[in-house]
C-alpha positions in Angstrom: 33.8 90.3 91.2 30.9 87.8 90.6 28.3 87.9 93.2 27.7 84.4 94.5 24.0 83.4 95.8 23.8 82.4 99.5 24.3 79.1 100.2 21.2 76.4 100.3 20.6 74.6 103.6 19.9 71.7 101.5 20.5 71.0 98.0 17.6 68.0 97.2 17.7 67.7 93.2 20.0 69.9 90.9 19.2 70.4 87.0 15.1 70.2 87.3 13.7 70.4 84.3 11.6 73.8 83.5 8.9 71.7 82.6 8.3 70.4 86.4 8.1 73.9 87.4 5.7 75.3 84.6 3.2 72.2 85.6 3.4 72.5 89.0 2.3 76.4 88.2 -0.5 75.4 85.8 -1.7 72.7 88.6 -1.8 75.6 91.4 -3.4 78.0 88.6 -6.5 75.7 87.9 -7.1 74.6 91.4 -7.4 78.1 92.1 -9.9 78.8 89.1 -11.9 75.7 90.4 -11.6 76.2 93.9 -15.0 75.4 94.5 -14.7 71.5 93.3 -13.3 69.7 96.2 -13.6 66.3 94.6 -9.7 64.3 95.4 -10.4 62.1 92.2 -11.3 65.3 89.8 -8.4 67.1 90.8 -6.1 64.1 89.9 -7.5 63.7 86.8 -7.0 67.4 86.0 -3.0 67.3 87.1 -2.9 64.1 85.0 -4.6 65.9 82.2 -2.2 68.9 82.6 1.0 67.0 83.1 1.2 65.2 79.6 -0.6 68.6 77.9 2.8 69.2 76.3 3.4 65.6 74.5 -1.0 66.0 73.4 -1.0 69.0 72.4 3.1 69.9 71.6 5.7 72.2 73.1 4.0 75.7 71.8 0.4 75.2 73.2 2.0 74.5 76.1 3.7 77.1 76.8 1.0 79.7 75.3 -1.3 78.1 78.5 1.8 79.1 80.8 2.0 82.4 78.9 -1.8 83.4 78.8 -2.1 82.5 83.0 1.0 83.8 84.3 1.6 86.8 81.9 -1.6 87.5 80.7 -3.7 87.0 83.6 -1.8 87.1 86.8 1.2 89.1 85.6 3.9 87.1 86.7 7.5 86.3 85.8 7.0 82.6 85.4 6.9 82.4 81.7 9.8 84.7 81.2 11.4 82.9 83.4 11.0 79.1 82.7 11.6 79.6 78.7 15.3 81.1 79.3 17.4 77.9 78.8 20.2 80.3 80.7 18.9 79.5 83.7 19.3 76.0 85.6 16.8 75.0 88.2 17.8 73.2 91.7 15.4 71.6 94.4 16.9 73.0 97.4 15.9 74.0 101.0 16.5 77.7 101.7 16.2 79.7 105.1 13.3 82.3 104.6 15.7 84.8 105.7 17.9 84.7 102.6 14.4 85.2 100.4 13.2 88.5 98.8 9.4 89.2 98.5 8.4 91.2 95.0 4.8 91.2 93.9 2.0 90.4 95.9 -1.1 92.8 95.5 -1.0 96.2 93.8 -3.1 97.7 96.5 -0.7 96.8 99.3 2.7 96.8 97.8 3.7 100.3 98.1 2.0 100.3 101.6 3.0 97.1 103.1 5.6 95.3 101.1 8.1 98.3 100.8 7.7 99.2 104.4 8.9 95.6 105.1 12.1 96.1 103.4 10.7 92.9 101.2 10.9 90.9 104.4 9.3 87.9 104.9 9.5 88.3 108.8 9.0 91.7 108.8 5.7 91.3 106.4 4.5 88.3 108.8 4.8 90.4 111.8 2.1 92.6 110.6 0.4 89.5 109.7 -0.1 88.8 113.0 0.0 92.3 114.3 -3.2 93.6 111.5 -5.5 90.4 110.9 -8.2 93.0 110.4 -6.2 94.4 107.1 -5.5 91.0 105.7 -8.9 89.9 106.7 -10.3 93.0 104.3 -7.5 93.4 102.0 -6.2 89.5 101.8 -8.8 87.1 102.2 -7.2 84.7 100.1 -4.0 85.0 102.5 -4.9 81.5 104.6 -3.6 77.8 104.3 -4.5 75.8 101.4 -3.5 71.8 102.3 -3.7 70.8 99.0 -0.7 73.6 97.7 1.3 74.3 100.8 3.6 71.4 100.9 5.0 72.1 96.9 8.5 74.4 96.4 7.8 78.0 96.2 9.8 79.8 92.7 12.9 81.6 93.5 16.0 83.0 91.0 19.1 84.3 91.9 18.7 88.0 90.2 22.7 88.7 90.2 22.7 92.3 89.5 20.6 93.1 92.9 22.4 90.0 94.7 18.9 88.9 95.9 17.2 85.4 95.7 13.8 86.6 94.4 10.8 84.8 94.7 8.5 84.9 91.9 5.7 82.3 92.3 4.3 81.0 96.2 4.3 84.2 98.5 1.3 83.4 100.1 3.0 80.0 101.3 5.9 82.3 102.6 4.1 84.5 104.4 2.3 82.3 105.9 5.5 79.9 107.2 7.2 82.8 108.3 4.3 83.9 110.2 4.0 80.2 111.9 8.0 81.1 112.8 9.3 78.3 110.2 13.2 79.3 109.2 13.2 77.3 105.9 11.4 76.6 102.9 11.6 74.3 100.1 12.4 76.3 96.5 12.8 75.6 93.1 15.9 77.9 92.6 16.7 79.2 89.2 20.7 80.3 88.7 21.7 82.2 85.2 24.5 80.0 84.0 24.7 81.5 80.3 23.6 84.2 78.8 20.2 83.1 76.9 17.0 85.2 75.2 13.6 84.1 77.1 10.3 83.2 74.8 8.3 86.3 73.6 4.5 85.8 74.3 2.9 85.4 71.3 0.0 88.0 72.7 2.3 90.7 73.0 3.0 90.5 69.1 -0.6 90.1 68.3 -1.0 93.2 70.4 1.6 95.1 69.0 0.1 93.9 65.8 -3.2 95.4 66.2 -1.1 98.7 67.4 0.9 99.3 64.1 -2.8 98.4 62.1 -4.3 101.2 63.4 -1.5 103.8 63.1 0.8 102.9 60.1 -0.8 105.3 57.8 0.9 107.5 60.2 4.7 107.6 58.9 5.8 109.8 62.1 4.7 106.4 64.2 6.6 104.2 62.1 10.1 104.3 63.2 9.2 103.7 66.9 7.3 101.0 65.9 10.1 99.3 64.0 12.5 100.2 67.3 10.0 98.4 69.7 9.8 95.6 67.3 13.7 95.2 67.2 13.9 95.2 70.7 11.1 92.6 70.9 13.5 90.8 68.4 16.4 91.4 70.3 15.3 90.3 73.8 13.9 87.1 72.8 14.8 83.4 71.1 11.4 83.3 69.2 10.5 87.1 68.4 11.6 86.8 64.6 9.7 83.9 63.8 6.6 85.4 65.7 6.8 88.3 64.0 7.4 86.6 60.5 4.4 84.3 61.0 2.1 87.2 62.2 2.7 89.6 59.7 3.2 87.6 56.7 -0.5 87.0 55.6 -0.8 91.2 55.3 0.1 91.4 51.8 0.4 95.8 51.8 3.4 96.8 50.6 4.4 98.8 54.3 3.7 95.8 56.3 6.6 93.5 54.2 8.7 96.5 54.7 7.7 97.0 58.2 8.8 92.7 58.4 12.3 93.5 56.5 13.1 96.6 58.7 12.5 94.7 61.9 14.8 92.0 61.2 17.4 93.9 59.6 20.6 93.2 61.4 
């Protein structure tokens, strides 16, 4: 039997386009970075700026940006998330109760996190309970006006049954700890089954990997097994690989291309 999400309190908008997500995140990203400029008419030309990056610049720099922050720097499941077509994306209110915490900070995860059962509630008690832990620990882990009132990230994860949320803990935490019972989510619901986007660094790594060792034939088949599975999990992964590995004009590195995309 299919397991069915929890229903929303509210649904607000159903079928949001990825795309409102992914700038919302870049938006939240940068004010972070430049945190230190409070000026209201700066900050409105940088959303601007960021909102029509994608028809400036095109559909792949776009998402490399998403990629590099949320992958590459905060290690995040935003990109993974927001290039699987599978998944459609509804504006809807949810009750905090109904919501799972994942990541938050590697040095409190296994300490604080877990122990909450990945509670929201449970986690905010503490809050409360510790401000001499956050204040050490968590210093970022106060109210920020300018982000609070946006839609935290959420996706139904069917094989655990849990609405995860991925993107806007802090804001969580910190409405379950002033005793709120529902947020505002972007909820993401797998409707087919459909590969993600591969980011581009993660071939260009795996790149510079199989430079250094192909001379080593032992290394080779694992190599070409990671790099089917890269293939294999994602909607771009062959042409990433194709384009990357094309200019090497040795004869192991067009094999290594052939034997990667052999079916």
């Amino acid at each position: 039997m299919k397991a069915i999400a929890p229903k929303p309190v509210k649904t607000i908008q159903r079928d949001v386009s990825p795309y409102i997500l992914a700038n919302q995140y870049l938006y939240h990203e940068f004010l972070k970075i430049f945190r230190d400029v409070k000026d209201k008419s700066f900050r409105r030309k940088m959303r601007q700026s960021l909102y029509h990056m994608r028809q400036r610049d095109g559909d792949d720099t776009y998402w490399l940006l998403v990629a590099a922050i949320a992958e590459g720097w905060r290690v995040k499941m935003v990109y993974r998330l927001l290039t699987n077509p599978g998944y459609q994306w509804n504006l809807e209110v949810r009750k905090i109760a109904d919501l799972t915490m994942t990541g938050f900070n590697p040095r409190i995860v296994d300490r604080l996190i877990l122990r909450s059962h990945r509670n929201f509630y449970q986690f905010a008690d503490y809050y409360h309970r510790h401000p001499e832990f956050f204040n050490k620990y968590m210093p970022n882990l106060v109210p920020r006006p300018e982000r609070d009132s946006h839609p935290v990230f959420v996706f139904w994860d069917s094989r655990e049954r849990t609405l995860r949320l991925f993107d806007g803990m802090r804001r969580t935490v910190l409405a379950a700890a002033d005793g709120k019972k529902t947020i505002e989510a972007y909820v993401g619901y797998p409707v087919a089954k459909r590969k993600p986007m591969v980011n581009l660094d993660k071939i260009h790594y795996f790149k510079l990997l199989f430079a250094d060792a192909k001379k080593n034939k032992a290394n080779y088949q694992a190599f070409v097994r990671v790099g089917r599975e890269m293939v294999r999990q994602s909607r771009n992964g062959a042409k990433a690989f194709c384009d990357s590995l094309k200019p090497w004009p040795d004869a192991m590195s067009k094999k290594f291309i052939k034997d990667i995309l052999k079916r």
